[in-house]
C-alpha positions in Angstrom: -36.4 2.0 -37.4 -33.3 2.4 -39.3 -29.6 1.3 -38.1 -29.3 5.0 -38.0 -32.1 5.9 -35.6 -31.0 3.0 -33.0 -27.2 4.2 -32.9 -28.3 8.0 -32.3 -30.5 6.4 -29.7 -27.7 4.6 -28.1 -25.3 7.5 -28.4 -27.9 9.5 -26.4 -28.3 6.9 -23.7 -24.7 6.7 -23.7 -24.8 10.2 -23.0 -27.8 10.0 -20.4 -26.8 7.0 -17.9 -22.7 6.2 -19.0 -21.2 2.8 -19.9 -22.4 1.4 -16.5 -25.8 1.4 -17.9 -25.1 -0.4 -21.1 -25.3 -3.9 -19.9 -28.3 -3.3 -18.2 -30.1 -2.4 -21.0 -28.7 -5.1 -23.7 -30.2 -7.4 -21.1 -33.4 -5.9 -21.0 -33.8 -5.4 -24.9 -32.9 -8.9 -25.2 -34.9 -10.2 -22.8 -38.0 -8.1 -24.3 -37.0 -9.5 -27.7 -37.3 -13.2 -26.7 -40.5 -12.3 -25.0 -41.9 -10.9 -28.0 -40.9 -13.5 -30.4 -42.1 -16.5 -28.0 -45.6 -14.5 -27.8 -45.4 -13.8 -31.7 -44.7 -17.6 -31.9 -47.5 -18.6 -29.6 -49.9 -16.8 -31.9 -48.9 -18.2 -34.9 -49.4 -21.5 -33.3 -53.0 -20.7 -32.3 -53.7 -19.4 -35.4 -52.7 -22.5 -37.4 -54.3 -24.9 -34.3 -57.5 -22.8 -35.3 -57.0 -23.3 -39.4 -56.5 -27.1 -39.2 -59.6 -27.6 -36.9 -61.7 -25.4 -39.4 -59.9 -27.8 -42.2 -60.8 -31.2 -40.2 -64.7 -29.9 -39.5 -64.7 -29.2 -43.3 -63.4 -32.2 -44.4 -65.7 -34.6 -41.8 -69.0 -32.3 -43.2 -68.0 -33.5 -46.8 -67.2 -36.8 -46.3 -70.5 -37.6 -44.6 -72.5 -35.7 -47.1 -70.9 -38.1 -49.4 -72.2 -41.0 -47.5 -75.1 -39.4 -47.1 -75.6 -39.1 -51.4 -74.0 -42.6 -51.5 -76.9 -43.9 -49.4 -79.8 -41.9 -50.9 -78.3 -43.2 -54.2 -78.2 -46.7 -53.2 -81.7 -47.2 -51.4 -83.4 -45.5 -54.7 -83.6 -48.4 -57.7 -82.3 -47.4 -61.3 -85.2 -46.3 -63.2 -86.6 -49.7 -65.3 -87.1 -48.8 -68.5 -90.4 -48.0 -70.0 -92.4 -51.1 -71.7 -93.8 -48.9 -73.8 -90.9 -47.4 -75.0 -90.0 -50.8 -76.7 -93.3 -51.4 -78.7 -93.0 -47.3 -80.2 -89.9 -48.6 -81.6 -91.6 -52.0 -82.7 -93.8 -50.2 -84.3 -92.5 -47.6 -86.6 -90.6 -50.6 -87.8 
Protein backbone atom coordinates (compact mmCIF):
# COMPACT_ATOMS: atom_id res chain seq x y z
CA UNK A 1 0.00 0.00 0.00
CA UNK A 2 1.10 3.35 -1.02
CA UNK A 3 1.00 6.59 1.28
CA UNK A 4 -1.61 7.44 -1.32
CA UNK A 5 -3.98 4.49 -0.84
CA UNK A 6 -3.92 4.85 3.12
CA UNK A 7 -4.93 8.74 3.03
CA UNK A 8 -7.81 8.04 0.43
CA UNK A 9 -8.72 5.35 2.90
CA UNK A 10 -8.72 7.62 5.78
CA UNK A 11 -10.49 10.44 3.93
CA UNK A 12 -13.21 7.89 3.28
CA UNK A 13 -13.49 6.76 6.97
CA UNK A 14 -13.36 10.29 7.69
CA UNK A 15 -16.23 10.55 5.58
CA UNK A 16 -17.99 7.26 6.95
CA UNK A 17 -17.82 7.53 10.94
CA UNK A 18 -16.54 11.64 11.57
CA UNK A 19 -13.56 12.78 13.74
CA UNK A 20 -15.17 10.94 16.72
CA UNK A 21 -14.13 7.78 15.21
CA UNK A 22 -10.55 8.60 14.58
CA UNK A 23 -9.09 7.79 17.84
CA UNK A 24 -10.75 4.78 17.95
CA UNK A 25 -9.21 3.48 15.18
CA UNK A 26 -5.48 4.80 15.57
CA UNK A 27 -5.75 2.71 18.70
CA UNK A 28 -6.83 -0.21 17.08
CA UNK A 29 -4.30 -0.10 14.11
CA UNK A 30 -1.74 0.38 16.67
CA UNK A 31 -2.64 -2.06 18.70
CA UNK A 32 -2.86 -4.60 15.65
CA UNK A 33 0.59 -3.36 14.67
CA UNK A 34 2.26 -4.36 17.97
CA UNK A 35 0.49 -7.59 17.80
CA UNK A 36 1.76 -8.34 14.58
CA UNK A 37 5.29 -7.40 15.04
CA UNK A 38 5.48 -9.32 18.60
CA UNK A 39 4.01 -12.47 16.65
CA UNK A 40 6.47 -11.74 13.54
CA UNK A 41 9.19 -11.47 16.33
CA UNK A 42 8.09 -14.71 18.07
CA UNK A 43 8.64 -16.49 14.83
CA UNK A 44 11.80 -15.35 14.06
CA UNK A 45 12.84 -16.46 17.38
CA UNK A 46 11.57 -19.97 16.81
CA UNK A 47 13.00 -20.13 13.69
CA UNK A 48 16.58 -19.33 14.78
CA UNK A 49 15.86 -21.56 18.30
CA UNK A 50 15.27 -24.30 15.58
CA UNK A 51 18.60 -23.37 13.32
CA UNK A 52 21.06 -23.42 16.26
CA UNK A 53 19.64 -26.80 17.63
CA UNK A 54 20.09 -28.27 13.98
CA UNK A 55 23.70 -26.49 14.20
CA UNK A 56 24.57 -28.09 17.82
CA UNK A 57 23.19 -31.77 16.61
CA UNK A 58 25.51 -31.18 13.60
CA UNK A 59 28.37 -30.23 15.35
CA UNK A 60 28.10 -33.11 18.35
CA UNK A 61 27.61 -35.81 15.15
CA UNK A 62 31.07 -34.57 13.84
CA UNK A 63 32.81 -34.24 16.73
CA UNK A 64 32.20 -37.85 17.80
CA UNK A 65 32.77 -39.24 14.47
CA UNK A 66 36.07 -37.69 14.92
CA UNK A 67 36.62 -39.61 18.04
CA UNK A 68 35.27 -42.31 16.61
CA UNK A 69 38.25 -42.21 13.51
CA UNK A 70 40.67 -41.08 16.21
CA UNK A 71 39.98 -44.34 18.04
CA UNK A 72 39.82 -46.71 15.06
CA UNK A 73 43.11 -45.04 14.14
CA UNK A 74 44.72 -45.52 17.32
CA UNK A 75 43.75 -49.20 18.26
CA UNK A 76 45.06 -50.30 14.50
CA UNK A 77 49.23 -50.47 14.70
CA UNK A 78 51.20 -48.58 11.78
CA UNK A 79 51.90 -51.05 9.24
CA UNK A 80 55.77 -52.54 10.01
CA UNK A 81 57.56 -52.51 7.17
CA UNK A 82 58.15 -55.52 5.02
CA UNK A 83 61.48 -57.66 5.74
CA UNK A 84 61.55 -58.42 2.53
CA UNK A 85 61.46 -55.29 1.18
CA UNK A 86 64.98 -54.61 2.75
CA UNK A 87 66.87 -57.65 1.17
CA UNK A 88 65.27 -56.64 -2.66
CA UNK A 89 67.17 -53.63 -2.10
CA UNK A 90 70.24 -55.56 -0.66
CA UNK A 91 70.18 -57.30 -3.44
CA UNK A 92 70.19 -55.34 -6.60
CA UNK A 93 73.08 -53.72 -4.82
Amino acid sequence: MSAGEIILIFIVYLLLFGAKGLPSLAQTLGKAVYQFRNAAGEVQREIMNGVNEVKKNAEIKLDQQDTDTTAQRQSFPPPSPDPSEGKEEERQN
